[in-house]
C-alpha positions, 0 to 999 in steps of 0.5 A: 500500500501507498505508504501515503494512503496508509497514513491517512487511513489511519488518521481517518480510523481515529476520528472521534464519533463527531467528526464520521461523517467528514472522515467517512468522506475524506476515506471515499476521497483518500482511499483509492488515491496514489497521493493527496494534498492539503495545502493547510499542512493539517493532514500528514504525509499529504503534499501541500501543493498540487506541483509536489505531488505532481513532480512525484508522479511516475513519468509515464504511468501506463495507468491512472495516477490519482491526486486527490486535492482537500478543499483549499485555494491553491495559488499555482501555475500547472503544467501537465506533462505526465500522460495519465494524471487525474486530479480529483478535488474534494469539493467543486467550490472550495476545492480551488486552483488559481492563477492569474497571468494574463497575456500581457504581463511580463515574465521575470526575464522581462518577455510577456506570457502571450496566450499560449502560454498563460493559463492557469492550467496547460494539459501537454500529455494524454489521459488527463482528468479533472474532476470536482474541482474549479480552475480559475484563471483570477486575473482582474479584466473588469478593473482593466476593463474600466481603465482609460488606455492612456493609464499605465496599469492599462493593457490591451492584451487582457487574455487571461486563459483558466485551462488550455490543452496544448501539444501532446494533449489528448483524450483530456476528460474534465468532470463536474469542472468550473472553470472560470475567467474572462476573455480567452477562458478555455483554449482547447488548441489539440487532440480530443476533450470531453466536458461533461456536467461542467461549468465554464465563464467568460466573456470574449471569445471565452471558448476558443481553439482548434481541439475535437471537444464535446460539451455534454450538460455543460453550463456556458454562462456569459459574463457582463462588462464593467466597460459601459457601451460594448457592443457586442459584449462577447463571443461565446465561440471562437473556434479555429478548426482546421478544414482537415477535421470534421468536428471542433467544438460541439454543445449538447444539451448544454444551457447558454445562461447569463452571470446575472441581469446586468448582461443585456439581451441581444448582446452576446453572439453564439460566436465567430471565426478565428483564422490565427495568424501563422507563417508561411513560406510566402508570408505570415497571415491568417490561417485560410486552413482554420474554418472553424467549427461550432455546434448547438444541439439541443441547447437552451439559450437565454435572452443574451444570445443575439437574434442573427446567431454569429458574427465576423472576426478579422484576421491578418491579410495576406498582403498590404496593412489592412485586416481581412473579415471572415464571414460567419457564413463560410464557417461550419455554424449549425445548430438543431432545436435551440429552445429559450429565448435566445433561440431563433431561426433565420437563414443567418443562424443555420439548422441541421437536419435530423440526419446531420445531426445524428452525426453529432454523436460523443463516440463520433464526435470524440472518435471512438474514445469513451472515457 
């Protein structure tokens, strides 16, 4: 036995009779574990930060390595480059990971994050999961947000990513998971992730990338600006898929709801797309390869999803100063029975038949993996 896991047996198997109830929890939690951590230094032969118990971790498990997390707020910038780690945290809400590097803040050597590399939590290996727990990505938008440019705290690369799968990323499972922020929230760039009772909040282009990723009964909830005036508030969608895959991001029976009543109706559109800048060997422009991919199916809509459904996004122009407008028409944007009152039909917001959207299956759309 884990000589870890056998310390906490022991501690839970002398609990007083008023405390069963907690430690029977903590047993359901800690039993099966590989290792655990308790970032208040209460629980012996626990690792007080999800990075020790990461850098304990084997290399290359052929299987699970289990980290169970007690509730606590762990202030800390996680890569994950061991296929096979699980994080499964105690409790959603007040188990807690928390970081708050955003685009433009710089880095000790003096160079800035960028948004590929500040989220709170990147997955760069396969078989990951997390479950009951929050990732949060706490950087402060809405004080930024209300700043005049000319301020010198003021920045206008405010991407604050929460949770990012990268290179080496695949089959990346996260379960009854908040994970909150504001612009650029969740990055879902490579291989296959599958959101299934999960909870995810932003404001601009909040869900974005090139990854295969299923949401399953997820709550997308849309965030106000402090900024007064901005119109269109946000995107929830900002896909970049490459023409090459069938599926990007797809939305089944999940609820689109709003933070609060201070996010106007009409204000957010479903999405737009994204063509990321790249370099080629004529030059260095938009993507034409990303036609990105959003779909709703069966999906409830509040009032703050707009009327037409989507709307363009600029990108770099191949030749001379001006930017190039990418038409949401000349994406893959579909939906099939949106209800709520954010749900409309139009020829701007197109519909799939019954046929096409049996297609939008999880064992298709994730091929063939089942977590």
């Amino acid at each position: 036995m884990n000589p870890q896991r056998r310390t906490y047996l022991a501690i839970a198997g002398a609990l007083p009779l008023a405390g069963m109830l907690e430690g029977c929890a903590m047993l359901s939690l800690f039993s099966s574990a590989d290792a655990f951590v308790d970032g208040s230094g209460k629980t012996e032969g626990a690792f007080p930060t999800i990075q020790a118990a990461l850098n304990a971790a084997p290399e290359k498990s052929p299987k699970p390595w289990i980290i169970s997390i007690k509730p606590g707020r762990y202030y800390e910038k996680i890569t994950i480059t061991k296929p096979n780690i699980h994080l499964i945290g105690s409790d959603q809400l007040k188990t807690v990971l928390t970081f708050d590097a955003y685009s433009g803040l710089k880095k000790p050597d003096g160079s800035t994050w960028g948004t590929f590399a500040c989220g709170t939590l990147i997955v760069q290996a396969e078989g990951f999961k997390a479950e009951n727990l929050t990732i949060e990505n706490a950087y402060d938008y809405p004080s930024n947000d209300t700043r005049d440019s000319k301020d010198p705290l003021f920045t206008n690369a405010p991407q604050a990513v929460a949770v990012m799968t990268d290179t080496g990323a695949d089959r990346a499972f996260f379960h009854k998971v908040r994970i909150t922020g504001y612009q650029d929230t969740l990055f879902t760039n490579v291989g296959r992730s599958y959101f299934k009772d999960c909870y995810v909040s932003g404001h601009v282009d909040f869900i974005f990338g090139a990854g295969q990723t299923l949401f399953e009964n997820c709550q997308i909830v849309s965030r106000p600006r402090t900024k007064p005036g901005v119109n269109p508030v946000g995107y929830v969608t900002a896909p970049s898929t490459q023409i090459s895959n069938k599926y990007g991001l797809v939305f089944l029976r999940c609820k689109l709801v709003k933070e609060n009543d201070k996010l106007p109706a009409g204000s957010t559109p479903l999405g737009r797309p994204w063509h990321p800048t790249k370099t080629f060997p004529d030059g260095r422009y938009a993507d034409p390869d990303a036609i990105g991919s959003s779909v709703f199916i069966e999906c409830f809509m509040d009032d703050h999803i707009t009327s037409d459904g989507w709307a363009a996004m600029a990108g770099t122009q191949k030749s001379g100063p001006d930017r190039v407008w990418f038409q949401p028409e000349d994406s893959r944007f579909f939906e099939y029975k949106s209800s709520g009152p954010g749900a409309h039909t139009s020829g701007k917001r197109r519909q799939l038949s019954d046929a096409e959207a049996a297609e939008y299956t999880p064992a298709k759309v994730l091929a063939g993996w089942k977590p």
